[in-house]
matplotlib code that plots the C-alpha trace (Angstrom):
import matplotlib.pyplot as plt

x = [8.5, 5.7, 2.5, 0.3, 2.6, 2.7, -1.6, -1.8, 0.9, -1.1, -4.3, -3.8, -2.0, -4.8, -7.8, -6.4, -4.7, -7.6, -9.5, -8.8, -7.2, -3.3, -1.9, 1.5, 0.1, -1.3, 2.1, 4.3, 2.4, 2.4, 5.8, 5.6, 3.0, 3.8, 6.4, 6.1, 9.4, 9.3, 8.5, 11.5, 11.4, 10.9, 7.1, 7.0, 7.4, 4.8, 1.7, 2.1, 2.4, -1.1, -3.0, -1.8, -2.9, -6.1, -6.8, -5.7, -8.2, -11.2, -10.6, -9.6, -12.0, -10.4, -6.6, -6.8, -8.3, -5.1, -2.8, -4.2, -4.2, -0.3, 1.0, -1.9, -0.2, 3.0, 2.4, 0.9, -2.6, -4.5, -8.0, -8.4, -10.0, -7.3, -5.0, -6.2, -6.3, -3.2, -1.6, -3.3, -2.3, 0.9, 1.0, -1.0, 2.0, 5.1, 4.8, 4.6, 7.6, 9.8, 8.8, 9.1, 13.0, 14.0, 12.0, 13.7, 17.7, 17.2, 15.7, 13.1, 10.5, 12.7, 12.0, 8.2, 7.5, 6.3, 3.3, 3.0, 3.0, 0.5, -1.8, -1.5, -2.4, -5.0, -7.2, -6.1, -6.6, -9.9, -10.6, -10.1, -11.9, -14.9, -15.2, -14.8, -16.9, -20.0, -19.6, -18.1, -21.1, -21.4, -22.0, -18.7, -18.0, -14.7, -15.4, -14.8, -11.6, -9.1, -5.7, -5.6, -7.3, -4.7, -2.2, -4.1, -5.0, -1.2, 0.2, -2.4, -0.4, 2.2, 1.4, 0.1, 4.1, 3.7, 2.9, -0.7, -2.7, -3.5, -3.2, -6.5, -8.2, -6.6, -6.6, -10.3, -10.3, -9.2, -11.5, -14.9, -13.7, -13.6, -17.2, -17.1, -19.4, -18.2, -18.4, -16.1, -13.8, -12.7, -12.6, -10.4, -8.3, -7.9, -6.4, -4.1, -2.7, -1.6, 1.1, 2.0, 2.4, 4.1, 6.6, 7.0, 7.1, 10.5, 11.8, 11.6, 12.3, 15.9, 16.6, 15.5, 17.5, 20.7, 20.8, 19.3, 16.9, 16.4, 15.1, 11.9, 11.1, 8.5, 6.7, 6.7, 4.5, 2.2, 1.6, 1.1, -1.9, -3.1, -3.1, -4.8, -7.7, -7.8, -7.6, -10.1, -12.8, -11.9, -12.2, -15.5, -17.1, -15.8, -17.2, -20.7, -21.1, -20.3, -23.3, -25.4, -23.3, -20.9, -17.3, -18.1, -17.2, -13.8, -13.9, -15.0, -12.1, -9.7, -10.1, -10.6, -7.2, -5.5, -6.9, -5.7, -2.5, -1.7, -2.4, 0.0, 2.5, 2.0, 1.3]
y = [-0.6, -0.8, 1.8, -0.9, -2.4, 0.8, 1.6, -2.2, -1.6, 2.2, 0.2, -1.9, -0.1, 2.7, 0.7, -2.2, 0.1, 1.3, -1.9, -4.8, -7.0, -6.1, -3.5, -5.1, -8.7, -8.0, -5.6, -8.6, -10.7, -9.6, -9.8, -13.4, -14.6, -13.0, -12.7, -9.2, -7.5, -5.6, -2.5, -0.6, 1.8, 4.8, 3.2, 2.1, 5.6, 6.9, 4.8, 5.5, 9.6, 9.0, 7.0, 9.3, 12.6, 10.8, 9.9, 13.3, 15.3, 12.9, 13.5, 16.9, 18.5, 15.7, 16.6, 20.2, 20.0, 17.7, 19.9, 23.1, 20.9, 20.4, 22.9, 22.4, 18.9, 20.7, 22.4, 19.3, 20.3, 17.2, 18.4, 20.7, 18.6, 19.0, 18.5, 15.3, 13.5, 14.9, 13.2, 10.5, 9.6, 10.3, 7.7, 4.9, 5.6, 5.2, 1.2, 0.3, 3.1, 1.2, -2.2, -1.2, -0.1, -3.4, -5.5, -2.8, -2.9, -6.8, -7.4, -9.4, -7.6, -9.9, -13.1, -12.8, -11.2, -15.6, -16.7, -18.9, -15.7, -14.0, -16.5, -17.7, -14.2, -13.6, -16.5, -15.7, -12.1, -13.0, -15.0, -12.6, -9.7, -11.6, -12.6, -9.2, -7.6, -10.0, -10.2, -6.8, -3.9, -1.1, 1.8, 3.4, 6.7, 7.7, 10.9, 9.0, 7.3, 7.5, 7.6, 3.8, 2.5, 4.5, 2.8, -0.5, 0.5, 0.9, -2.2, -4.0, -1.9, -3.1, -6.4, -5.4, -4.9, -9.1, -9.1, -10.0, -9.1, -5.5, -2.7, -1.4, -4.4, -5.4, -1.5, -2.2, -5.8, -4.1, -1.0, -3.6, -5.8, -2.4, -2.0, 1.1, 1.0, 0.1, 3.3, 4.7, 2.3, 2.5, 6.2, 5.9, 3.3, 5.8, 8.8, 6.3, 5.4, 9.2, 9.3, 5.5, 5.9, 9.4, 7.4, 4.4, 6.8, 8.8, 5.3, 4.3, 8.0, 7.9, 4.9, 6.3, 9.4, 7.0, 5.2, 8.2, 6.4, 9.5, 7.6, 6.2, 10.0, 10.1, 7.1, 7.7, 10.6, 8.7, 5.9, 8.5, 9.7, 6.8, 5.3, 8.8, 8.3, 4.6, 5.5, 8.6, 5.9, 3.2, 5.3, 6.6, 2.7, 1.7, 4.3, 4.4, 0.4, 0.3, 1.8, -0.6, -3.8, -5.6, -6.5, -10.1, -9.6, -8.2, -11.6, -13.8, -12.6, -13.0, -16.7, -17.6, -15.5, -16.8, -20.9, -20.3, -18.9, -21.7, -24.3, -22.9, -21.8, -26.0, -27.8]
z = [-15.5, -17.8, -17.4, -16.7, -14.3, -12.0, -12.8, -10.9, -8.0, -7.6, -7.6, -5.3, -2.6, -3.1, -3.1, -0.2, 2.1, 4.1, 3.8, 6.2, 4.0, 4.0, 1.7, 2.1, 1.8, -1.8, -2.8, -1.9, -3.7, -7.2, -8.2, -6.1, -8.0, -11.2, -13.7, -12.3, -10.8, -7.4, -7.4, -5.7, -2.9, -4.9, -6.2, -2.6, -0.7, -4.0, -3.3, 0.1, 0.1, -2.9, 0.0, 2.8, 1.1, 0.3, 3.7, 5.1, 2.5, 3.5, 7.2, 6.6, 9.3, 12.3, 10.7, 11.0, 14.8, 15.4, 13.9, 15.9, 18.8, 18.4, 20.4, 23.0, 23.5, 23.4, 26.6, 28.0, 27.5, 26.5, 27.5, 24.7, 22.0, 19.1, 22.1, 22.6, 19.6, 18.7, 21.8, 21.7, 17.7, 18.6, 22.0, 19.3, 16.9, 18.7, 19.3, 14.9, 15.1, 17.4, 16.2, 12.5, 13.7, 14.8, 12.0, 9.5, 11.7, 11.8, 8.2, 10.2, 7.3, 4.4, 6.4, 6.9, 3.0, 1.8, 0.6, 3.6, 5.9, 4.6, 4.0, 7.7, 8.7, 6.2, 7.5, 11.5, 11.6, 9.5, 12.0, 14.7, 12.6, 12.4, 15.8, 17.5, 15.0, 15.7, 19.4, 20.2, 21.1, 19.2, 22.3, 22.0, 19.4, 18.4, 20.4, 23.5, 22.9, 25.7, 26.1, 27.4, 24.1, 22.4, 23.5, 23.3, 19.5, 19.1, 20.0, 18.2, 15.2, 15.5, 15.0, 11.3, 10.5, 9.9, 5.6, 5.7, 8.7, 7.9, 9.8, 9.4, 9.9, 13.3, 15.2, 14.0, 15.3, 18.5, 18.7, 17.7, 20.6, 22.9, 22.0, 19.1, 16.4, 13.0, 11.6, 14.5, 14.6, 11.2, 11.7, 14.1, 12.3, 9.5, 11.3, 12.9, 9.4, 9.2, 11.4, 11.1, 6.5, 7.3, 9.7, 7.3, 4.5, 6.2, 6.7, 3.4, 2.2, 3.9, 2.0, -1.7, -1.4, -0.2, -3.2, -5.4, -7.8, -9.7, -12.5, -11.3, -10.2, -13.0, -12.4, -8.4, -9.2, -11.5, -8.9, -6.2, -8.5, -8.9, -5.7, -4.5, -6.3, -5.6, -1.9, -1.8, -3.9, -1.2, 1.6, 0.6, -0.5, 2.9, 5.4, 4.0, 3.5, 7.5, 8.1, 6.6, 7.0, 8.6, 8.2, 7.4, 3.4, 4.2, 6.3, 3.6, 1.5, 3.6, 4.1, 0.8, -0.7, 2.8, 1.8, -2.1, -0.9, 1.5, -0.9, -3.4, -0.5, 0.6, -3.0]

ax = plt.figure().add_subplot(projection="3d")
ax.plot(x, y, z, "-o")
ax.set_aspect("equal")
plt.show()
């Protein structure tokens, strides 16, 4: 794998994986639309741990509270604050964990990575983004999430594990139809994403140290420093544009990649 090859895959998982327009939609597309090979599983498991350190250094004040709350939730104390969100990350977490088991036992995940796919869901879950965002209110904080939008926020999740809806963008979707302010409910998708790339992340882990890919050791830890950086500068252009505008460009590209990819998935 060339250098520029890995700069682009790092790129692009960094800089798409917080916004709501599929981080997995754009990875399976490169090597589909170019003369580009696939990446492997070791590149895969690196861009992942670059945009999960990323995320947990810009939230690092909400992280620590949940990692002190840990053994508050332990003993079933939820009221404490750290408590709380601890459980409740964990409770949004557990349906993408069981769903991603049976898409990853049943190789369900190899039959949905087309071009077809992911343009269908770029343009519905557009769709759907726009549409709660404009008519959902904005009267909610992520200080008063519960432990019944929790669970709502997780099942939405799930549905993300289809290439091309974005994870991000539909837990948003979700918390925008709810009534939470922009700002909020990307907040909120964010610190779900911990727990959800760290799960993925042992999944795909398991796998890389079964077949022992050694080799790509070197450029895992490039792309991980890549895609950190490209993450950290996402994260930070997202969450102060969302307190001046909507989500409607996010919207905008998502139909036109989803309309381009459906006429080549169709021509």
């Amino acid at each position: 794998m060339t250098f520029f090859h890995l700069f682009l895959l790092a790129m692009i998982q960094g800089i798409t994986e917080f916004l709501p327009v599929s981080s997995s939609g754009h990875l399976i597309l490169l090597p589909a639309l170019t003369d580009l090979d696939d990446q492997g599983l070791v590149i895969d498991v690196a861009v992942h741990v670059g945009t999960l350190f990323a995320v947990c250094w810009y939230f690092r004040a909400d992280v620590m509270l949940a990692l002190r709350g840990v053994p508050h939730m332990l003993r079933g104390d939820i009221s404490h604050k750290g408590g709380f969100l601890a459980f409740a990350l964990t409770i949004a977490t557990v349906p993408v964990v069981i769903a991603g088991l049976i898409f990853h036992i049943f190789g369900i995940m190899e039959m949905l990575r087309s071009i077809a796919v992911i343009g269908w869901m770029m343009i519905i879950f557009g769709i759907v983004l726009y549409l709660t965002d404009r008519l959902g209110k904005q009267t909610r904080a992520a200080s008063e999430w519960t432990v019944k939008h929790a669970i709502i926020f997780g099942l939405w999740q799930a549905v993300a594990l289809i290439p091309g809806t974005s994870r991000s963008g539909i837990v948003i979707s979700g918390a925008r139809a709810l009534g939470y302010a922009r700002h909020d409910a990307a907040k909120l998708s964010m610190l779900m994403s911990i727990p959800t790339i760290i799960a993925s992340g042992a999944l795909m882990g398991a796998d890389v140290v079964r077949l022992a890919d050694w080799d790509a050791a070197l450029n895992g830890l490039y792309a991980a420093v890549i895609s950190f950086f490209a993450a950290w500068a996402a994260l930070v252009f997202m969450m102060k544009l969302l307190r001046t505008i909507s989500f409607t460009p996010y919207v905008i590209y998502r139909l036109i990649l989803g309309s381009v990819l459906l006429a080549i998935a169709y021509s």
